[in-house]
N, C-alpha and C positions, 0 to 999 in steps of 0.2 A: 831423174824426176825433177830437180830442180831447174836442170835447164829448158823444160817444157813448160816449168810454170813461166817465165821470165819470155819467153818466145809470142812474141805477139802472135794475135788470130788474123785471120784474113780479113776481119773486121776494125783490126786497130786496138781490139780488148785484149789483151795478155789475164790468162790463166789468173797470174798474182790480180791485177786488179778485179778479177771475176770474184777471186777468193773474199776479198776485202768487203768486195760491194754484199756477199753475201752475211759476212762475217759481223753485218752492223745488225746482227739481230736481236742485239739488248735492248738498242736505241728504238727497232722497230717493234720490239716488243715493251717498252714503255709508251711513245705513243700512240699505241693501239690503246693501251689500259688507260689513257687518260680521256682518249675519244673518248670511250663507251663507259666510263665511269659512270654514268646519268643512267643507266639503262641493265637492267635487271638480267642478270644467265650470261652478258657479254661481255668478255673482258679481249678478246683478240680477233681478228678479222674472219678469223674462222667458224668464229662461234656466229658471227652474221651472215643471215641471207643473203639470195643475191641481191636484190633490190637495194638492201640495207647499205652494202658492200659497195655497191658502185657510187649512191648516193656520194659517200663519206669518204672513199679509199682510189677513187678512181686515179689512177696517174692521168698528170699533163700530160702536154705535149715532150715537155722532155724525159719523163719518166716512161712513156711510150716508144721512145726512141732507144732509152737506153734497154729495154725489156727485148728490143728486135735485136738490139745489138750484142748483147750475152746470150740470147737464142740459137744467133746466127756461130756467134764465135763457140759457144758449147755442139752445134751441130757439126762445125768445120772440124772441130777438134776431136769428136769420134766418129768420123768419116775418114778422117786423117790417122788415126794413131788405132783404131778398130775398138775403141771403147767406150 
């Protein structure tokens, strides 16, 4: 198992950095509660609409890029290993 996480994707993402990018969800779960601090029933991106959601949360350009790119390398990788 470890050396699947370390093995790059076809993408250039390795599993470890996929893990990582996912694993800052403290950080994204604080500034979500700081957005919507102003705003009554919302504390996480979840709790807002879409309208709301895109306004406020929309990725750039490189956050768009990095979303195809752990896409692609998550799809390679259970196409690859059947999971």
């Amino acid at each position: 198992m470890r050396a699947l996480l370390g093995k790059p994707a076809k993408t250039g993402l390795s599993l470890r950095r996929i893990s990582k990018l996912i694993n800052c969800k403290s950080t994204a779960r604080a500034l979500q509660r700081a957005r919507y601090e102003s705003l009554d029933g919302i504390r996480a991106n979840a709790n807002a609409d879409g309208a709301l959601l895109e306004q406020v949360a929309a990725p750039d350009d490189a956050g768009r890029t990095l979303f195809t790119e752990v896409a692609e390398a998550l799809s390679y990788r259970r196409l690859s290993t059947g999971v």
